[in-house]
C-alpha positions in Angstrom: 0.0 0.0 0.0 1.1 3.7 -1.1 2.0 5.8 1.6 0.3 9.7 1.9 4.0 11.2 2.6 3.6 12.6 -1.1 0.4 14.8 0.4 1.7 15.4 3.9 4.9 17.0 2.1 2.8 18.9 -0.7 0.4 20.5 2.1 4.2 21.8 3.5 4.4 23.6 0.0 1.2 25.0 0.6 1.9 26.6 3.5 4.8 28.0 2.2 3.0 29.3 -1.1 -0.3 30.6 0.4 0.0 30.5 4.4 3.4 32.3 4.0 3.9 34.0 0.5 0.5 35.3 0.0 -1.1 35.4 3.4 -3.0 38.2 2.6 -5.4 36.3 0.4 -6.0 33.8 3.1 -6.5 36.0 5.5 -9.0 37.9 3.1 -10.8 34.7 2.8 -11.1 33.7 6.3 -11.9 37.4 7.6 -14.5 38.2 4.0 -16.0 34.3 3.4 -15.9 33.4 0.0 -17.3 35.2 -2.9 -16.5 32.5 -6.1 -17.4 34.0 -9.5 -17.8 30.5 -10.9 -20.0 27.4 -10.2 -17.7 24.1 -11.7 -19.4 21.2 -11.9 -16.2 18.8 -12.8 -15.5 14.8 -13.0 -13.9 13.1 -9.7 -11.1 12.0 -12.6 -7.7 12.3 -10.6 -6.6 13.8 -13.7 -9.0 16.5 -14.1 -8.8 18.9 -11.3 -10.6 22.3 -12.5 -8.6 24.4 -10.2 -5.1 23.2 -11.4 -6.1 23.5 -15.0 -7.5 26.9 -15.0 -4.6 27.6 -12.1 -7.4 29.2 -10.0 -6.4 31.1 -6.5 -8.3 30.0 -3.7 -11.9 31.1 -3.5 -12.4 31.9 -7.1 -14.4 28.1 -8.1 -16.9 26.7 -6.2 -16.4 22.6 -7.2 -18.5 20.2 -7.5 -17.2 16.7 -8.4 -18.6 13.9 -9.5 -18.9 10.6 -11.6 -18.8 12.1 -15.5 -19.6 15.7 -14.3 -23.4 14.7 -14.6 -26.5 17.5 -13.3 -29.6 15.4 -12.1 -32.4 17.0 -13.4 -34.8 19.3 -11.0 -37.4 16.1 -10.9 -34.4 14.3 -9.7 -32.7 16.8 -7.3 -33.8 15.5 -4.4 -32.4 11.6 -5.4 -29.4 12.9 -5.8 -28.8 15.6 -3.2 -25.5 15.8 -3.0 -24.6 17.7 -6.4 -28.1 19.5 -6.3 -27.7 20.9 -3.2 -24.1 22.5 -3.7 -25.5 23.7 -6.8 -28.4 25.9 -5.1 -25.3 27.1 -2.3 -23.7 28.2 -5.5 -26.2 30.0 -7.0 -28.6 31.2 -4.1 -26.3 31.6 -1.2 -22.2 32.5 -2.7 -24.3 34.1 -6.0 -21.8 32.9 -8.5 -22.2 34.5 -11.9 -21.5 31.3 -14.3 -21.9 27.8 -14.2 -19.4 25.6 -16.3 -19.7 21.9 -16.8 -16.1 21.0 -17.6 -16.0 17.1 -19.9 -13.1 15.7 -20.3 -11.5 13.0 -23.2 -10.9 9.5 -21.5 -13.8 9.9 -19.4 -14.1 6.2 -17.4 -17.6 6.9 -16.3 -18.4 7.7 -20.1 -17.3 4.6 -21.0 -18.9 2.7 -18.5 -22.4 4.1 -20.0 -21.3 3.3 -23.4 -20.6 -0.5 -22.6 -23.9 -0.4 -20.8 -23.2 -3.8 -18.8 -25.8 -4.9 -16.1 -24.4 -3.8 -12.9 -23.5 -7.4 -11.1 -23.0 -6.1 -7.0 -24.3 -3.4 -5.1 -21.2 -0.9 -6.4 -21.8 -1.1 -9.9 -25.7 -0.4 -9.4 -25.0 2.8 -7.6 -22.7 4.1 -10.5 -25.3 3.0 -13.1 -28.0 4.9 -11.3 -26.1 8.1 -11.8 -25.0 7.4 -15.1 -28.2 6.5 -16.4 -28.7 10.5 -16.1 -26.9 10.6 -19.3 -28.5 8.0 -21.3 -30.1 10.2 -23.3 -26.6 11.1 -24.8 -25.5 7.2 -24.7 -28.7 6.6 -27.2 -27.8 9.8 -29.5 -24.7 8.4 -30.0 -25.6 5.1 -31.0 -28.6 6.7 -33.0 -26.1 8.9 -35.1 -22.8 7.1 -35.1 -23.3 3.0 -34.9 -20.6 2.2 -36.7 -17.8 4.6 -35.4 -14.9 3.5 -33.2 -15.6 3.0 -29.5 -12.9 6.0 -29.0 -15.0 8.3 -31.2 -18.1 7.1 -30.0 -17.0 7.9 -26.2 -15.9 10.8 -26.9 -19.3 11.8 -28.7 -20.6 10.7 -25.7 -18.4 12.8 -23.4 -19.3 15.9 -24.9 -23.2 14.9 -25.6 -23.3 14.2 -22.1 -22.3 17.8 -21.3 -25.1 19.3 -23.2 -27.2 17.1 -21.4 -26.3 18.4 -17.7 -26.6 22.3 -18.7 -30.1 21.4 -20.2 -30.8 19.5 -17.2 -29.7 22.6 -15.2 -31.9 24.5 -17.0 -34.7 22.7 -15.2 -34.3 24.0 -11.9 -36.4 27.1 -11.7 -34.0 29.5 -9.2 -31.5 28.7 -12.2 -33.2 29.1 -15.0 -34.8 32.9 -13.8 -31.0 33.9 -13.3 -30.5 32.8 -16.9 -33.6 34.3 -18.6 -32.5 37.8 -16.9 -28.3 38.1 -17.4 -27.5 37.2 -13.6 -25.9 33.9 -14.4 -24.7 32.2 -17.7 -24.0 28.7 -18.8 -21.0 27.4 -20.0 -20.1 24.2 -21.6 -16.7 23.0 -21.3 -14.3 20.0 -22.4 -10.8 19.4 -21.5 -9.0 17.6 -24.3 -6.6 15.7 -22.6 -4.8 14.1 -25.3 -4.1 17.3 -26.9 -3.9 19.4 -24.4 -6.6 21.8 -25.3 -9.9 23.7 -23.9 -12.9 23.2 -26.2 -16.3 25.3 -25.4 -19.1 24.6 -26.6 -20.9 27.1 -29.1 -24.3 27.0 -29.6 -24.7 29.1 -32.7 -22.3 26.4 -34.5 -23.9 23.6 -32.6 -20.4 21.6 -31.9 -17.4 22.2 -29.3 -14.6 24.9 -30.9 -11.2 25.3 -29.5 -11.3 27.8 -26.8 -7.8 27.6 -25.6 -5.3 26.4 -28.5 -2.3 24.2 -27.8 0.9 26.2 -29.0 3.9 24.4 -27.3 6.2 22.8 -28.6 5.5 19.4 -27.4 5.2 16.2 -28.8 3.0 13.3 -27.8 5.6 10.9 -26.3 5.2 7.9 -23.8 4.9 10.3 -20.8 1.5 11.8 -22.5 0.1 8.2 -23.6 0.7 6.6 -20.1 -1.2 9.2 -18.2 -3.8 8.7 -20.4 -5.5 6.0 -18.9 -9.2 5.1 -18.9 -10.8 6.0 -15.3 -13.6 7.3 -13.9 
């Protein structure tokens, strides 16, 4: 078994980079509360942490994690508290000013819908449950691209599946009002992992466009191709 010296010594660095370098931001935070402009609702993929990826301060995202970055819809909220109840914090208490749903390539949960296996213990029921919120976009898929390569058909699936959690945010009411009147705007994100790129979705085009472009100079070596790894 792995040890947690790795975190023990990387919470040191934080002290030394926030609790000591920039103390007056923490001690704004603790004295002020937090003020986030931005409601994240992200996967619980190890490799996908909003905050590093945008390279956020503290107390700028309000994140919400889960299996495939899913939103319940309002008929659902109560079922599946846990995300819908940070969700009205965000919006109705901290009054964040955008929502993004943040996708990602490689997306294990993804997959896991698109093999659609009966769950055979009590563990795989529970994650089917949630993912059957997106199985709406598992269908499209299938419906528009049957013969496509499992890789193309996932990742279909893993941006399909974002459009369905900002039309299932649209649901709740105390969201949808903030839309209809400028106080709050929706955002669809997806982190490209194997290139290295930020794709937003536009809905005049109707597909995900290159937000943020990959310009280094890097090339796609073993390093890149063994951290991408299927997980949820």
């Amino acid at each position: 078994m792995r040890d947690v010296k790795k975190f023990v010594r990387g919470f040191r660095r934080f002290q030394h980079q926030y609790l000591e370098n920039r103390h007056a931001l923490f001690e704004r935070l603790v004295e002020e509360g937090q003020r986030p402009r931005a409601l994240v609702i992200a996967c619980c993929d190890s490799r996908c942490d909003p905050a590093l990826l945008t390279d956020c301060d503290p107390g700028d995202m309000f994140v919400v994690r889960n299996v495939a970055n899913l939103v319940p819809p309002y008929t659902q909220a109560m079922s599946f508290a846990a995300t819908s109840s940070a969700m009205a914090f965000a919006v109705r208490n901290l009054e964040v000013e955008h929502v993004i749903v943040m996708g990602h390539a490689r997306c294990g949960g993804i997959r896991t819908l698109m093999a659609n296996h009966p769950p055979t213990c009590a563990e795989e029921a529970l994650i089917t449950q949630w993912l059957d919120i997106a199985e709406e976009a598992r269908l499209q898929v299938l419906k528009e691209m049957p013969d496509s390569p499992g890789d193309t058909q996932a990742r279909a699936c893993e941006q399909a599946s974002v459009l369905i959690s900002l039309e299932n945010m649209l649901s709740y009411p105390w969201i949808r009002s903030r839309v209809e009147e400028g106080s709050l705007a929706l955002h669809g994100w997806y982190f490209d992992m194997e290139n290295g790129e930020l794709l937003q979705y536009q809905a005049e085009a109707d597909c995900f466009e290159v937000l943020v472009a990959n310009n280094l100079e890097t090339s796609r070596d073993s390093t890149l191709e063994q951290m991408i790894m299927p997980g949820i």
